[in-house]
C-alpha positions as CSV (number, residue, x, y, z in Angstrom):
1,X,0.0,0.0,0.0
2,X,1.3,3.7,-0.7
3,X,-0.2,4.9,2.7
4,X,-1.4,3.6,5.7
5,X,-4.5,2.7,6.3
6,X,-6.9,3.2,9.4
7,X,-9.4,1.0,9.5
8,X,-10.1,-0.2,13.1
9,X,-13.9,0.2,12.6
10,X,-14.2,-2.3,9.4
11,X,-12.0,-4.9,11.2
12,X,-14.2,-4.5,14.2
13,X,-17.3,-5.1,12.0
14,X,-16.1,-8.1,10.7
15,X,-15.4,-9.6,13.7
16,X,-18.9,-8.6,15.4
17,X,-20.5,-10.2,12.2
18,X,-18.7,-13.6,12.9
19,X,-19.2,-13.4,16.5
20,X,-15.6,-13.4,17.4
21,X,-14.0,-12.4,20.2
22,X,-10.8,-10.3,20.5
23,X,-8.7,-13.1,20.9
24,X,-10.1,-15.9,18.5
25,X,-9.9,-12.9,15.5
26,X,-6.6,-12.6,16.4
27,X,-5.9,-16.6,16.6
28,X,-7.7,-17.1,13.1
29,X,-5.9,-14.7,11.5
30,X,-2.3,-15.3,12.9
31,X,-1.9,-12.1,15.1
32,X,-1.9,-11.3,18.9
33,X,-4.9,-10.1,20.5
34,X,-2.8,-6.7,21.9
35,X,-2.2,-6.3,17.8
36,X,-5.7,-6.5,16.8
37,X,-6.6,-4.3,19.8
38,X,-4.3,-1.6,18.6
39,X,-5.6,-2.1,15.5
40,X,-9.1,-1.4,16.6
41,X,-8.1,1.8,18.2
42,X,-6.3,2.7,14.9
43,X,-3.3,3.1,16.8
44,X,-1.8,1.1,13.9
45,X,-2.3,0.9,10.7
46,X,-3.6,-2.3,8.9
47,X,-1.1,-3.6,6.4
48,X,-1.2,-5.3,3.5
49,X,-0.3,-8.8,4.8
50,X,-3.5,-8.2,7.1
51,X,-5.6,-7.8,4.8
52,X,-4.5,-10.2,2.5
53,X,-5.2,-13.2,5.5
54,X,-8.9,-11.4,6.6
55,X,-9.6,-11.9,2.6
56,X,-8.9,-15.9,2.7
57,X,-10.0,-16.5,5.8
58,X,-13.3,-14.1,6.1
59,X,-13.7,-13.7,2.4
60,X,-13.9,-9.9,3.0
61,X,-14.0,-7.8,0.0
62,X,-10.6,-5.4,0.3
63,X,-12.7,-2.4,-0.6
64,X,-14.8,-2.5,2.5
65,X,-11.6,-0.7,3.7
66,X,-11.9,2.1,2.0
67,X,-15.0,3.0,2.2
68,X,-15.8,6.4,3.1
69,X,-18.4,5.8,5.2
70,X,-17.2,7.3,8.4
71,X,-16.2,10.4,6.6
72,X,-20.2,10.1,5.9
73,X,-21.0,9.9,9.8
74,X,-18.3,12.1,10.5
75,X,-20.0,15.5,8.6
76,X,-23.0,14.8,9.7
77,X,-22.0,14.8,13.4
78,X,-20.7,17.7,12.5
79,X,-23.8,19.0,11.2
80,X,-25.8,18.4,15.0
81,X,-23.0,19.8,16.7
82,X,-23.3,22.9,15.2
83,X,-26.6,23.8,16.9
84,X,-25.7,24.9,20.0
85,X,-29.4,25.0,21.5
86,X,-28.4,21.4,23.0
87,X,-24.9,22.0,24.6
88,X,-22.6,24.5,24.8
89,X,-19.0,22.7,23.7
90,X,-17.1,23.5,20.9
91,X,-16.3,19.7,19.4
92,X,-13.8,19.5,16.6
93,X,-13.3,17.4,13.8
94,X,-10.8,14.9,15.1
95,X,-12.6,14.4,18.2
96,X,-15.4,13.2,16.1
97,X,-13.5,11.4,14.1
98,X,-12.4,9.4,17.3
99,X,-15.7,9.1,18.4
100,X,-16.9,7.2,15.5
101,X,-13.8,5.2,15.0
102,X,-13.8,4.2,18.6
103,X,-17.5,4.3,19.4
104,X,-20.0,3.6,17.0
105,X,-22.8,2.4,19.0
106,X,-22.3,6.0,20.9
107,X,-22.5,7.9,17.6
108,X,-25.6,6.1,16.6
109,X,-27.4,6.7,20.2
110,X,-26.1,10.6,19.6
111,X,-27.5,10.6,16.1
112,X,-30.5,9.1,17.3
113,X,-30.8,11.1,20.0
114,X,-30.5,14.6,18.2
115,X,-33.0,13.8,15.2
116,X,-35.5,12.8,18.6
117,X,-34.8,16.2,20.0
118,X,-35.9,17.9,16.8
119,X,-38.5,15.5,16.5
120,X,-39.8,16.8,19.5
121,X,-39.5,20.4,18.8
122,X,-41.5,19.6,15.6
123,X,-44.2,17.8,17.4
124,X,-44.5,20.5,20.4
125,X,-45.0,22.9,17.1
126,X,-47.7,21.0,15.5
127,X,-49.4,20.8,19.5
128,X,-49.4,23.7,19.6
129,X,-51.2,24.6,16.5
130,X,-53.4,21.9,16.9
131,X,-54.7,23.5,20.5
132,X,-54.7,26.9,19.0
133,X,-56.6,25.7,15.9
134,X,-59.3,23.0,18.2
135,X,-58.7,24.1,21.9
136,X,-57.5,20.8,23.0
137,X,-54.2,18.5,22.2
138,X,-52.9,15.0,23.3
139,X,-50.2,15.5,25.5
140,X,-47.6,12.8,25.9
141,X,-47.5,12.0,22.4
142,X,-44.4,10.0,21.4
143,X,-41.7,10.8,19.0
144,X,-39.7,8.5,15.8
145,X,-37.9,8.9,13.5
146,X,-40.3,8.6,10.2
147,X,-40.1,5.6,8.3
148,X,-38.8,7.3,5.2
149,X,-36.3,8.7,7.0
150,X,-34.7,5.5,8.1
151,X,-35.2,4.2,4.9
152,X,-33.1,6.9,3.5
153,X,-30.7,6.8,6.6
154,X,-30.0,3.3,5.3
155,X,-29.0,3.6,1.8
156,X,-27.3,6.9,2.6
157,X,-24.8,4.3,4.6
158,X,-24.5,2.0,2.7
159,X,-23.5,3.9,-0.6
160,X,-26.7,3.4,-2.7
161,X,-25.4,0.3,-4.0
162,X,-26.6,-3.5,-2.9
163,X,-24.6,-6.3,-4.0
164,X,-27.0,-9.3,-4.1
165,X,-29.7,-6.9,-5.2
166,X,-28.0,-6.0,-8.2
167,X,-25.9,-8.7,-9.2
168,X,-29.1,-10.9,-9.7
169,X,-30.8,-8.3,-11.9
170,X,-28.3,-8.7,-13.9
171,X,-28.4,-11.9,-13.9
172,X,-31.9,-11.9,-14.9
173,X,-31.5,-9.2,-17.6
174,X,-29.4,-11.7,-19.8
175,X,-31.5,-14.7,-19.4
176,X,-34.4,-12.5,-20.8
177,X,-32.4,-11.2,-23.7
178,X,-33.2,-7.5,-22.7
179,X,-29.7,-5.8,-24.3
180,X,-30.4,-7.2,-27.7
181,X,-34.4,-6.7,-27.1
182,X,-36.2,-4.1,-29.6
183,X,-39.2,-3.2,-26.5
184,X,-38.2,-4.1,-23.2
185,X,-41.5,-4.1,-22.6
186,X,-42.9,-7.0,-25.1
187,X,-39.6,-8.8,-23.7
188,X,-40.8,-8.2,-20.5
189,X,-44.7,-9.3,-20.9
190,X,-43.7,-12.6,-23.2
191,X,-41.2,-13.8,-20.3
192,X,-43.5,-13.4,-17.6
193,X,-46.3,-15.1,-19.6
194,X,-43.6,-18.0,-20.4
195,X,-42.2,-17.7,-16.6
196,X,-45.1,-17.7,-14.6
197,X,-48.4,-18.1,-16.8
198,X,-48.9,-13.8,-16.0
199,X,-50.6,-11.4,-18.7
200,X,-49.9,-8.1,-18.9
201,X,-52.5,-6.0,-20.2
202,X,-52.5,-2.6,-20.9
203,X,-55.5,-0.4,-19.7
204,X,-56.8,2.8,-20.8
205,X,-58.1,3.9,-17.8
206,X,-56.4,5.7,-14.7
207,X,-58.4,4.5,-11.8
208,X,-55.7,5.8,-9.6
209,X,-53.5,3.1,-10.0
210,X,-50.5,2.9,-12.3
211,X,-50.6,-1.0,-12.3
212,X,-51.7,-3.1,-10.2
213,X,-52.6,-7.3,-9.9
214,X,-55.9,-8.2,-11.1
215,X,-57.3,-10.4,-7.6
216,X,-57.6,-14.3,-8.4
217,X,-56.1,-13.9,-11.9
218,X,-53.0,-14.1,-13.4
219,X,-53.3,-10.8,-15.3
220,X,-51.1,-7.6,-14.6
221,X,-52.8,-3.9,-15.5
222,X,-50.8,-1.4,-16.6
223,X,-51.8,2.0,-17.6
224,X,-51.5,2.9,-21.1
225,X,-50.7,6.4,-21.1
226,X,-47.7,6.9,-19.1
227,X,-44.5,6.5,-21.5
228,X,-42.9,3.1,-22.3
229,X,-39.8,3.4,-20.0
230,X,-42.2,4.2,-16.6
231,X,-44.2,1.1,-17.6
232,X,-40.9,-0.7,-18.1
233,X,-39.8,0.1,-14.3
234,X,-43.2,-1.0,-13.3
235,X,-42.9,-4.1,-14.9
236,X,-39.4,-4.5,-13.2
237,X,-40.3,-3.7,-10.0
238,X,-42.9,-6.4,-9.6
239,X,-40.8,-9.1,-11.2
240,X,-38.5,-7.9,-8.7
241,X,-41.2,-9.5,-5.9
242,X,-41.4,-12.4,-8.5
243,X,-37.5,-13.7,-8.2
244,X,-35.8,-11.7,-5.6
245,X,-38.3,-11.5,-2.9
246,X,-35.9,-13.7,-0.6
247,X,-33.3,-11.3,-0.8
248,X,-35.1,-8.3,-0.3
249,X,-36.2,-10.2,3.1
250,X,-32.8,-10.6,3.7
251,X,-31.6,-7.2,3.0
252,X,-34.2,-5.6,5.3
253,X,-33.8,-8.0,8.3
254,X,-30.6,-7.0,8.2
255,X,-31.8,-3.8,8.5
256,X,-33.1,-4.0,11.6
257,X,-35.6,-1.3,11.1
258,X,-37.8,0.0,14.0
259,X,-41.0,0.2,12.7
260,X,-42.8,-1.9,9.7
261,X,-43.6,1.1,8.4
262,X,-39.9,1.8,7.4
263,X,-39.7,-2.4,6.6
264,X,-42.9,-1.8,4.2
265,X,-41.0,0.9,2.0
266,X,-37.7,-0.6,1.8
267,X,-39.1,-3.4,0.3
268,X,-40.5,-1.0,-2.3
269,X,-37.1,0.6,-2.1
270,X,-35.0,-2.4,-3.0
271,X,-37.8,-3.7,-5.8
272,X,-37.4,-0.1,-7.6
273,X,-33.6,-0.6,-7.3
274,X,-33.8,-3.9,-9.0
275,X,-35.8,-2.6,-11.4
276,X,-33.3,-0.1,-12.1
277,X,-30.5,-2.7,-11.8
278,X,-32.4,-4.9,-14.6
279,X,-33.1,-2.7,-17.2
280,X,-29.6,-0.9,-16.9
281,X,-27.6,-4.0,-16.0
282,X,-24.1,-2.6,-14.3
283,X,-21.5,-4.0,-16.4
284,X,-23.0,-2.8,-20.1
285,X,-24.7,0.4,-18.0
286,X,-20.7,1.4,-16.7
287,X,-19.4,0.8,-20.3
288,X,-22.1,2.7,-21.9
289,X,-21.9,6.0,-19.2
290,X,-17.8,5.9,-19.6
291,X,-17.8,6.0,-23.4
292,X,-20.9,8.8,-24.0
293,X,-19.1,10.5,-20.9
294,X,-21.9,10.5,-18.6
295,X,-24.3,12.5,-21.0
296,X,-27.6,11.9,-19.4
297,X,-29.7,12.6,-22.4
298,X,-27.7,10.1,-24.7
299,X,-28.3,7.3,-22.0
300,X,-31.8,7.8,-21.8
301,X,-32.5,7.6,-25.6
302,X,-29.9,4.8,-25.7
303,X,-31.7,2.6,-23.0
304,X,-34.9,3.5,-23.4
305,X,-35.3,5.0,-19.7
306,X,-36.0,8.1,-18.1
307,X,-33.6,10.7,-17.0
308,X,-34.6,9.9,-13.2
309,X,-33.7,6.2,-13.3
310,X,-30.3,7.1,-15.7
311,X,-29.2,9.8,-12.6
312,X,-30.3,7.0,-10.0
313,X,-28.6,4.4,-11.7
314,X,-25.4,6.4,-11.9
315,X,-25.6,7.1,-8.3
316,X,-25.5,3.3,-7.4
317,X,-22.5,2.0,-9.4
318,X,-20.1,1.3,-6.6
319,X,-19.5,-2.5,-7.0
320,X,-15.9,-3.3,-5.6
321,X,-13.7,-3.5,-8.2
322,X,-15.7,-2.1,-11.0
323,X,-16.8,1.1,-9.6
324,X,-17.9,4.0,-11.9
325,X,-18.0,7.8,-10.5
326,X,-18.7,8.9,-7.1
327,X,-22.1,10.8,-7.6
328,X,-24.9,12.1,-5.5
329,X,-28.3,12.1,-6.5
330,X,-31.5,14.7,-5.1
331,X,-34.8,15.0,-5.9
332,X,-36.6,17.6,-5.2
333,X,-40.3,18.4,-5.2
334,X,-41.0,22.1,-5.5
335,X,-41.7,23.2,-1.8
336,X,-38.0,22.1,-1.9
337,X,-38.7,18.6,0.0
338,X,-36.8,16.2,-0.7
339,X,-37.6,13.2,-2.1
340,X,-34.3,11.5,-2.7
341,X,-31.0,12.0,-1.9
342,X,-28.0,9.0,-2.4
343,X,-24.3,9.8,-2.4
344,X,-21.2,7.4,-2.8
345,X,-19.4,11.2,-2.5
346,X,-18.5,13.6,0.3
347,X,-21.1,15.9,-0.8
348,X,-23.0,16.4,2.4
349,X,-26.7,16.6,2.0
350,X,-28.8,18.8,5.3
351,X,-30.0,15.9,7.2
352,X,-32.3,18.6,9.1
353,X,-34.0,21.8,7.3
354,X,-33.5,23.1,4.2
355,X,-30.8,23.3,1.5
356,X,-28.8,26.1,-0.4
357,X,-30.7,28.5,-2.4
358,X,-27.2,28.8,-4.2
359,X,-27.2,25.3,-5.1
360,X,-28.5,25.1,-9.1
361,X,-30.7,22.5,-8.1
362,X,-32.8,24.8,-6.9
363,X,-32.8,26.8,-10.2
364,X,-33.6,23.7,-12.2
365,X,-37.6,24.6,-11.7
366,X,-36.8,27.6,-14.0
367,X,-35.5,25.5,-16.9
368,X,-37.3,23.6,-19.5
369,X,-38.0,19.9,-18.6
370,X,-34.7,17.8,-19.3
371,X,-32.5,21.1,-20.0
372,X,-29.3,20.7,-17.9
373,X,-27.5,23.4,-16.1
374,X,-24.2,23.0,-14.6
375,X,-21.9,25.0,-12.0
376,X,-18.4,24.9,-10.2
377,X,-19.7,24.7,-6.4
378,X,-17.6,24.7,-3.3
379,X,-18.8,23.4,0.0
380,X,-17.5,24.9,3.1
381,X,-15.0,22.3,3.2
382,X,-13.0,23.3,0.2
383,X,-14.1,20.7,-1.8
384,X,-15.2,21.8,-5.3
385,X,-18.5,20.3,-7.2
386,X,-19.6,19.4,-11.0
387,X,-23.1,19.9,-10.0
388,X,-25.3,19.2,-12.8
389,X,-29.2,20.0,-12.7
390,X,-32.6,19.1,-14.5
391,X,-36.1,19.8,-13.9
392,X,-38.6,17.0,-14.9
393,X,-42.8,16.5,-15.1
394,X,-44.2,13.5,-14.7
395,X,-47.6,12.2,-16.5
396,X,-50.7,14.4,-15.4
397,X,-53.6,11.4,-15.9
398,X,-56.5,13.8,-15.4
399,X,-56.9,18.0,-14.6
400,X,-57.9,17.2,-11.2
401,X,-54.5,15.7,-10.8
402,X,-52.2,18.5,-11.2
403,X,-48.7,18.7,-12.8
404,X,-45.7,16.9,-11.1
405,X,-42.6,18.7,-11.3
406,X,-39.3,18.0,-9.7
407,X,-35.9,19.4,-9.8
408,X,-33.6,16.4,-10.0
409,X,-29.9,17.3,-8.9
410,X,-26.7,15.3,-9.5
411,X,-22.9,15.6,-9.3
412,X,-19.1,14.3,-8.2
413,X,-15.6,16.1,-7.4
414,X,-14.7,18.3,-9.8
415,X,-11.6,16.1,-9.8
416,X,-13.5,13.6,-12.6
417,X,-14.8,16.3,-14.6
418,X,-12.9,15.4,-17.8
419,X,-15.2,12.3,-17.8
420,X,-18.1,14.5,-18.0
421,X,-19.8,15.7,-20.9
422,X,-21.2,18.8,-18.6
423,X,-18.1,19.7,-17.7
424,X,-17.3,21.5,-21.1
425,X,-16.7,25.0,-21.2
426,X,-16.5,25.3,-17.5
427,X,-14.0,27.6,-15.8
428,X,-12.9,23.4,-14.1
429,X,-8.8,24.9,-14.2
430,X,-9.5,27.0,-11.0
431,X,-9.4,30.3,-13.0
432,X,-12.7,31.1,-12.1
433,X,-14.1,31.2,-8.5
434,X,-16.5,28.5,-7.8
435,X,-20.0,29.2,-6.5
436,X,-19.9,28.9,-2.6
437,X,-22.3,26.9,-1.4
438,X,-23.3,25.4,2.0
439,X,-25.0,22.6,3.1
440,X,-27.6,24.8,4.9
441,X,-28.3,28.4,6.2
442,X,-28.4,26.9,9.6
443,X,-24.9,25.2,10.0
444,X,-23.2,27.3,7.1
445,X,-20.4,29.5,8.2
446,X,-20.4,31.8,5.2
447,X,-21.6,35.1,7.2
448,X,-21.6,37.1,3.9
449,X,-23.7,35.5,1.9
450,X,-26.3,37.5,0.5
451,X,-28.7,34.4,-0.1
452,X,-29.2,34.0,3.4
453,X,-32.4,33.1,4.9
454,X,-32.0,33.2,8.4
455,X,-28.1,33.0,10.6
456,X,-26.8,30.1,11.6
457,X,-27.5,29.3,14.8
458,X,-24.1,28.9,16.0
459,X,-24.3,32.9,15.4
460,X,-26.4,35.7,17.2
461,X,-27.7,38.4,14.7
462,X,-28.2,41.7,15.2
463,X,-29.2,44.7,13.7
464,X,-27.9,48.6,13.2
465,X,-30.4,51.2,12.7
466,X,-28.4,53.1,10.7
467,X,-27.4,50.6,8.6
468,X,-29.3,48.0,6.3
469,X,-27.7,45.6,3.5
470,X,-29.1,43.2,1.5
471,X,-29.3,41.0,4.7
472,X,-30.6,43.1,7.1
473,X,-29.0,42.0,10.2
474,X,-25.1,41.2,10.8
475,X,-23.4,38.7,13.3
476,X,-21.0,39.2,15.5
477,X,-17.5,37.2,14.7
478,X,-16.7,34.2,16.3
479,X,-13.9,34.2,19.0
């Protein structure tokens, strides 16, 4: 190895998921238990001759080592420790950094811990409308995290990418003949009709449901009007409860999720990814995104889907030893929710409020559908961007519906820009500032910023009467 690696945490996974103490580790793999305690502690590095023996014996995939996932945890600890409403301590980055390495079940109960306090503030809000709106509230009501946010909380850790998941969708994708298919879709219909006896008809009427399985029949409905490639993911996603629906039960035991709730829409989760997964299979997907250069357009007419599942696709390719870019993928509804959010990048997303108005996601809702902007962004960090941005509208069935528009964001280190078609005729060289952007106005430490929608509150505003700038308060600087 050219440096030395830290990575007390993954050997201590790997021993809690074999059930091994300290000392039988150490015997298994030829070391003294004091070595594999230092280890742990990252009070020495693991070398290669280490690794080499946890491969044979534990079948561990090298990469798991460097993985950035405590980075991940790391930034967003830093994110709650910036609100100072809960404590009064100034914590820096290598004390976090010791705190996860060292303590992980800690920095879960603090993380926990943190989104309950906000949780709470949220729900004593909502009381307290409630009993100014009716007169009367429940008191005592209890407080979880939602079970979209855990959901999201777990495939923000684990890189958007799942091994078994996708390695059998693509699997599946060549034993239908999909890459050489002329419609996915009649491929699609014909296997399951040859596979499991199932016809898929198309309907002409909305009835509220996109598709859905006819009771007692073997017949699938599928509306008529949406375009080919959202009927296409459909299809996908229910073969996925077809073929894989053992390993989606395994994948979400693993889980451990609180709530069946959270269980329910991970299984939804992880049948959309196949679905992704088999009609882009990873292997001729990577190929196809490396020699267009990542031009999003070209891989939706190519593949026949939709600009969505191209960006989501290109967020999960992170299989060890054939990974593509690092990119983050956001989608945004236009109250500025957010929808989805992935990252195999250091690209820190706000895990509480909003996001940066600077960020051109947010100006994708002033673009045409499927017109891409681009920017140079720098996060407080120093770390520069390629963000690239879209806005998209999905199928309106009826008026009474309403239009669905989102704002769909995605992006890597500026580092890989050459790969990227958007990059072109950027100011990448440095010769132009980037746009600074922050994860948030709450934690962001960019006091000049004339986008601001409220100071941090880390910072206490005030204002001077005889004095008024685009922001109208100041803050006073930090010691």
């Amino acid at each position: 190895m050219n440096k030395k690696l830290y990575s007390g945490h993954t050997l201590r996974q790997i021993r809690s998921e074999f059930g091994l103490s300290q000392g039988e580790f150490a015997r298994k793999v030829g070391l003294s238990t004091a070595y594999v305690n230092q280890i742990e502690n990252n009070n020495r590095p693991v070398t290669a001759s280490v690794l080499l023996s946890i491969n044979r014996i534990f079948g561990t995939d090298l990469a798991a080592f460097e993985k950035n996932d405590l980075d991940r945890v790391v930034r967003d600890l830093q994110e709650i420790f910036a609100d100072t409403r809960f404590h009064s301590s100034s914590i820096g980055k290598q004390e976090l950094h010791e705190l996860v390495t060292r303590a992980p079940g800690i920095t879960k109960a603090i993380m926990d811990l943190y989104g309950n306090l906000r949780g709470f503030q949220d729900r004593d809000a909502i009381e307290d409308e409630l009993v100014h709106m009716s007169g009367a509230g429940e008191a005592g009501a209890s407080f979880r995290k939602s079970a979209y946010d855990e959901v999201r909380d777990y495939f923000h850790y684990i890189d958007n990418y799942v091994d078994s998941l996708d390695r059998a969708a693509e699997k599946l994708c060549y034993e239908i003949g999909l890459p050489n298919s002329a419609s996915k879709f009649d491929s699609l219909t014909q296997w399951l009709q040859q596979r499991f006896k199932i016809t898929v008809e198309q309907n002409p009427d909305y009835q509220g449901t996109l598709i859905r399985q006819e009771d007692y029949t073997r017949r699938i409905s599928v509306y008529r009007a949406i375009p080919q490639s959202a009927k296409n993911f459909l299809l996908g996603s229910f073969i996925a409860e077809l073929c894989v629906k053992d390993i989606i039960s395994g994948e979400v035991e693993r889980a451990k999720f609180k709530t069946q709730s959270a269980q329910s829409i991970a299984r939804l989760a992880l049948r959309n990814y196949f679905a992704g997964a088999l009609l882009l299979p990873y292997d001729d997907f990577l190929r196809a995104a490396t020699r267009c250069r990542h031009d999003i357009q070209l891989l939706s007419n190519q593949t026949d889907a939709s600009i969505e599942t191209v960006c989501h696709r290109l967020s999960t390719l992170q299989r060890p030893g054939a990974n593509g870019l690092p990119f983050y993928f956001v989608k945004i509804d236009r109250a500025g929710n957010v929808v989805k959010r992935h990252s195999a990048t250091r690209f820190q997303f706000a895990r509480f409020g909003g996001s940066c108005p600077r960020w051109n996601v947010h100006q994708a809702f002033e673009q045409n559908s499927n017109k891409f902007t681009a920017q140079i962004a720098q996060m407080p960090d120093g770390v520069n961007y390629l963000c690239m941005a879209t806005s998209v509208t999905k199928h309106q069935p009826d008026y009474p519906t309403g239009e669905r528009r989102y704002a769909l964001g995605i992006g890597c280190e500026v580092k890989y820009a050459d790969a990227i078609v958007y990059a072109d005729g950027l100011a990448v060289d440095g010769n132009s500032p980037p746009e600074p952007i922050g994860v948030n106005c709450r934690i962001c430490p960019r006091d000049n910023c004339d986008q601001r929608a409220f100071p941090a509150i880390d910072k206490d505003p005030f204002i001077e009467p005889g004095r008024r700038g685009i922001v109208p308060y100041r803050v006073a600087p930090s010691d």
